[in-house]
C-alpha positions as CSV (number, residue, x, y, z in Angstrom):
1,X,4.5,-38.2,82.4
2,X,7.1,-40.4,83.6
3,X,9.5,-38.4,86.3
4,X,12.5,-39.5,84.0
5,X,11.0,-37.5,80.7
6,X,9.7,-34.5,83.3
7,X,13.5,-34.4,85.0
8,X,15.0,-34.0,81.2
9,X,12.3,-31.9,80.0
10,X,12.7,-29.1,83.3
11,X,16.7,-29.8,82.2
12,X,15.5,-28.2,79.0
13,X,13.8,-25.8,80.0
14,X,16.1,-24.5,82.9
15,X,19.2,-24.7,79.5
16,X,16.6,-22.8,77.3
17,X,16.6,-25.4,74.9
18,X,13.7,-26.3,72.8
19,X,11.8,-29.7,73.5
20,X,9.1,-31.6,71.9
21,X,7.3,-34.5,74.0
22,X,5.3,-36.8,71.7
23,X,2.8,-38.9,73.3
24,X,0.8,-42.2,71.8
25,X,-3.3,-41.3,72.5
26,X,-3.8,-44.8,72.9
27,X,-0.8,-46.5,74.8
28,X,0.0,-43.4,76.9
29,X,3.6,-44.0,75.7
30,X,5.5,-40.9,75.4
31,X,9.5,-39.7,74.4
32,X,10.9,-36.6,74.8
33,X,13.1,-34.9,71.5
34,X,15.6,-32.3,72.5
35,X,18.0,-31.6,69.3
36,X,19.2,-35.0,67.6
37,X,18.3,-36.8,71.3
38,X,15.2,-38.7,72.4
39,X,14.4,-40.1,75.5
40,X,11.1,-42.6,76.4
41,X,10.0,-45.8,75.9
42,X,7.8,-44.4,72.5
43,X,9.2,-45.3,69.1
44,X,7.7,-42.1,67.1
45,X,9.6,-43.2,63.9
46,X,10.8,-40.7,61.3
47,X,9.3,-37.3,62.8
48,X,11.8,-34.7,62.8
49,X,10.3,-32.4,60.2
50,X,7.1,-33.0,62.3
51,X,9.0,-31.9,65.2
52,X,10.5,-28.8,63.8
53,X,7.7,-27.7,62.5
54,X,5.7,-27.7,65.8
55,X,8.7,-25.7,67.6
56,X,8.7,-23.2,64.8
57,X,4.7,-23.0,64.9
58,X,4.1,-22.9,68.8
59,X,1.4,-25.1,68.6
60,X,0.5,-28.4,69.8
61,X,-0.3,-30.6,67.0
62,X,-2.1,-34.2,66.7
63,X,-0.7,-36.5,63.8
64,X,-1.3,-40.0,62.4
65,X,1.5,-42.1,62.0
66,X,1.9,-45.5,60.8
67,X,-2.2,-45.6,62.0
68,X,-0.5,-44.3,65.1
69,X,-2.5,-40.8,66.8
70,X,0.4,-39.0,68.3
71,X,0.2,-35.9,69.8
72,X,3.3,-33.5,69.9
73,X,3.6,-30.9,72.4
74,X,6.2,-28.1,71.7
75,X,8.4,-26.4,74.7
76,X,10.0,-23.8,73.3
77,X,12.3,-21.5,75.4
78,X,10.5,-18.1,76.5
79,X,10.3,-15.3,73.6
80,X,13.4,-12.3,74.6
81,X,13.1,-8.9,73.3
82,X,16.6,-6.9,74.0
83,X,15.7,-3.4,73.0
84,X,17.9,-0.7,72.7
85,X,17.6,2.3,73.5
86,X,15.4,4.2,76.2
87,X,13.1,6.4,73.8
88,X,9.6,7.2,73.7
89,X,8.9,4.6,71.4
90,X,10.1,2.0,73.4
91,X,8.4,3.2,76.6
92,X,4.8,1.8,74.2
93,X,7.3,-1.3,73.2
94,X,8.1,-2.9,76.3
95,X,4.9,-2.7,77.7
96,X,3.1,-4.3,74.4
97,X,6.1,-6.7,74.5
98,X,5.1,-8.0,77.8
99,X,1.5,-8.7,77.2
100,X,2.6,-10.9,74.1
101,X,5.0,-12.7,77.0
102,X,8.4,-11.6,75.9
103,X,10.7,-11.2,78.5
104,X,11.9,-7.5,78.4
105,X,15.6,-6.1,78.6
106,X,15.8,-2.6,78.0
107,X,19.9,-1.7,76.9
108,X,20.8,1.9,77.2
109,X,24.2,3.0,78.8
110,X,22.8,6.5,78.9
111,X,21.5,6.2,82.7
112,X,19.3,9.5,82.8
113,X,17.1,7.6,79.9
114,X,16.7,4.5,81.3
115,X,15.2,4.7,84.5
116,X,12.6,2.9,86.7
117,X,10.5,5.5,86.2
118,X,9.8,5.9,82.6
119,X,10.1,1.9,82.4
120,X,8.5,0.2,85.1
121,X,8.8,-3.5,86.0
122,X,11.0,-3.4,82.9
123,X,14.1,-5.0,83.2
124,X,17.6,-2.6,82.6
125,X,20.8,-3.1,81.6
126,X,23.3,-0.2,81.8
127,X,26.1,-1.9,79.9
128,X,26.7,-0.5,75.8
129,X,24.6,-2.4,73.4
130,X,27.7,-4.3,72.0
131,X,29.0,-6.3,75.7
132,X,25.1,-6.2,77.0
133,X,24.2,-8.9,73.7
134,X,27.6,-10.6,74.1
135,X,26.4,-11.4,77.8
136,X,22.4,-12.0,76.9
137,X,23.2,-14.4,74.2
138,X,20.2,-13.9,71.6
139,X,19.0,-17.2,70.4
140,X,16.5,-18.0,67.9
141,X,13.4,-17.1,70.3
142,X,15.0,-13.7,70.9
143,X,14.3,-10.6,68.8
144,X,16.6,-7.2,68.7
145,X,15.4,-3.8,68.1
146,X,17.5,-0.9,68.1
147,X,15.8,2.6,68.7
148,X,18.7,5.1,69.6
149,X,19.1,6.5,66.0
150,X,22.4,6.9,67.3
151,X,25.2,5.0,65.5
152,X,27.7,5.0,68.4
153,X,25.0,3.2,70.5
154,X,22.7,1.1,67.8
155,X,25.4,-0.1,65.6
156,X,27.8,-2.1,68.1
157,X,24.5,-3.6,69.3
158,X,23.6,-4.1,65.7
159,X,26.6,-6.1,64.8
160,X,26.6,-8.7,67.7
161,X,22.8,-9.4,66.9
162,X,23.8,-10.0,63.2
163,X,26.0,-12.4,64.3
164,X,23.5,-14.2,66.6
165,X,20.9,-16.8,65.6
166,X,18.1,-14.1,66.6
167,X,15.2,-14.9,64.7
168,X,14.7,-11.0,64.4
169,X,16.8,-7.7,64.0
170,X,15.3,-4.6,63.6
171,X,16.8,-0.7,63.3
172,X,14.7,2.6,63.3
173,X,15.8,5.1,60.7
174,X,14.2,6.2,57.0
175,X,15.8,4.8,53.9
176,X,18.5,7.4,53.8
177,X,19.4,6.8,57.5
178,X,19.8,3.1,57.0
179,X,21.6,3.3,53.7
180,X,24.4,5.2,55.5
181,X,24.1,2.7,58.3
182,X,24.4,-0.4,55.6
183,X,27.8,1.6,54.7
184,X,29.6,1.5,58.0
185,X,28.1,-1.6,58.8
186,X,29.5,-2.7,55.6
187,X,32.7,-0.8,56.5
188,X,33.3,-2.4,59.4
189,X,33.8,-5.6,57.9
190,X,29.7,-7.0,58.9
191,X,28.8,-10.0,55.7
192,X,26.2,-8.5,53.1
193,X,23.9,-11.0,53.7
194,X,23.9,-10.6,57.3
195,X,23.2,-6.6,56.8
196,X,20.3,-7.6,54.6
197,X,18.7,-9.4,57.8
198,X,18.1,-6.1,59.5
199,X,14.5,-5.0,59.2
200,X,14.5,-1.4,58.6
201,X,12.7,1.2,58.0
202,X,11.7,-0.4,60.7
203,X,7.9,-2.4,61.4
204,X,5.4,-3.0,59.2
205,X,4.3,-0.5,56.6
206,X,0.8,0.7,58.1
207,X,1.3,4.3,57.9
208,X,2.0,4.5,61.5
209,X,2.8,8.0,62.9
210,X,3.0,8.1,66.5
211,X,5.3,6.2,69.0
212,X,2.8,4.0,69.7
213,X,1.7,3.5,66.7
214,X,4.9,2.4,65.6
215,X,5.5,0.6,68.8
216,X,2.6,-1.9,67.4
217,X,4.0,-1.9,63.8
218,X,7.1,-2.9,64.8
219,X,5.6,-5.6,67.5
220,X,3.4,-7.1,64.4
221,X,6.4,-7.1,62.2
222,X,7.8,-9.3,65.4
223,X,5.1,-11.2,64.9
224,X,5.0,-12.1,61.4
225,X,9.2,-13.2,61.4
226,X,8.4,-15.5,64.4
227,X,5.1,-17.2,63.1
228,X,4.1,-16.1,59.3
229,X,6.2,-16.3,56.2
230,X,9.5,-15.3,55.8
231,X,9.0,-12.3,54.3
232,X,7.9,-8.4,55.1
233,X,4.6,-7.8,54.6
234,X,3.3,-4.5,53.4
């Protein structure tokens, strides 16, 4: 790689901002796309929904184009979890989080919870849910869970999510818990549509029971917003 396209591409990576470098398998000629920019001496041609479909997979792909063998290469910023609240479940959360290489931020203002102890080499934020998200920024790589079942403490952190590009938003609570929570969401003046973005009861439905077992339902149902369909699966 040309020290031009690396200098942009560690640019992009040090904004956070997702990058694709396309290279030609037999000229060696490459370009970089960030956004609507590209940079390089390659002339890919029309390959945006190529492009954006390699970010959202993950994947490196190889593609023929105009008898062309490209290769794209995605570089996608690094996957956030911002969990709130320091409960048992998330003490199986983080940890799972990690191995799947999220960067972990646990968000509890409630200090005698969130400790080193119960969360090692976990990252924590003492702020309220609500100025913590406004300062974190969640992007589209970023996923918010909220585990309190307190509404004082979920709810603020709830909102500011919604209003975030994060690709996922997730709430613990049954079905009677999360309709009252849809009313004062709705009550406080949050869009319908945006409500309907929360994932909740929360994880996917496999009859989990324990805090780790729903630690691992809720990391799959992670899983499946990021890479699979856009839909829950059962």
């Amino acid at each position: 790689m040309k020290r031009a396209l690396l200098d942009r591409l560690r640019e992009a990576q040090a904004a956070k901002t997702p990058a694709v470098l396309i290279r030609d398998l037999a000229t060696a000629e490459a370009c970089l796309y960030i956004g609507d920019t590209v940079i390089g001496d390659l002339d890919a041609g029309d390959v945006g929904e190529t492009v954006t479909a390699v970010l959202a997979s993950d994947k490196g792909r190889t593609e023929t184009i105009d008898d062309r063998a490209l290769f794209f290469q995605p570089f996608n910023p690094p996957k956030r979890l911002l969990l709130i609240g320091a409960v048992h479940i998330a003490q199986f959360l983080a940890p799972m989080a990690r191995m799947a290489e999220y960067e972990v931020t646990l968000i509890d203002p409630r200090t005698a919870w969130a400790t080193e102890e119960r969360f090692p080499e976990i990252t924590i934020d003492d702020r309220w849910p609500d100025e913590a998200l406004e300062a974190l920024k969640p992007d589209s790589r970023t996923a918010v869970v909220a585990l309190t079942h307190d509404p004082k403490i979920d709810e603020p952190g709830l909102e500011t999510a919604l209003a975030s590009p994060a690709f996922y938003v997730g709430a613990l609570g049954s079905k009677k818990t999360h309709a009252r929570r849809v009313e004062r969401l709705t009550e406080s003046g949050v869009d319908v549509a945006a409500i309907a973005r929360i994932d909740a009861p929360i994880g996917l439905d496999i009859g989990a029971v324990s805090p780790a077992e729903i630690a691992v339902s809720i990391l799959g149902s992670m899983t499946l917003a990021l890479h699979g369909p856009k839909r829950k699966a059962a």
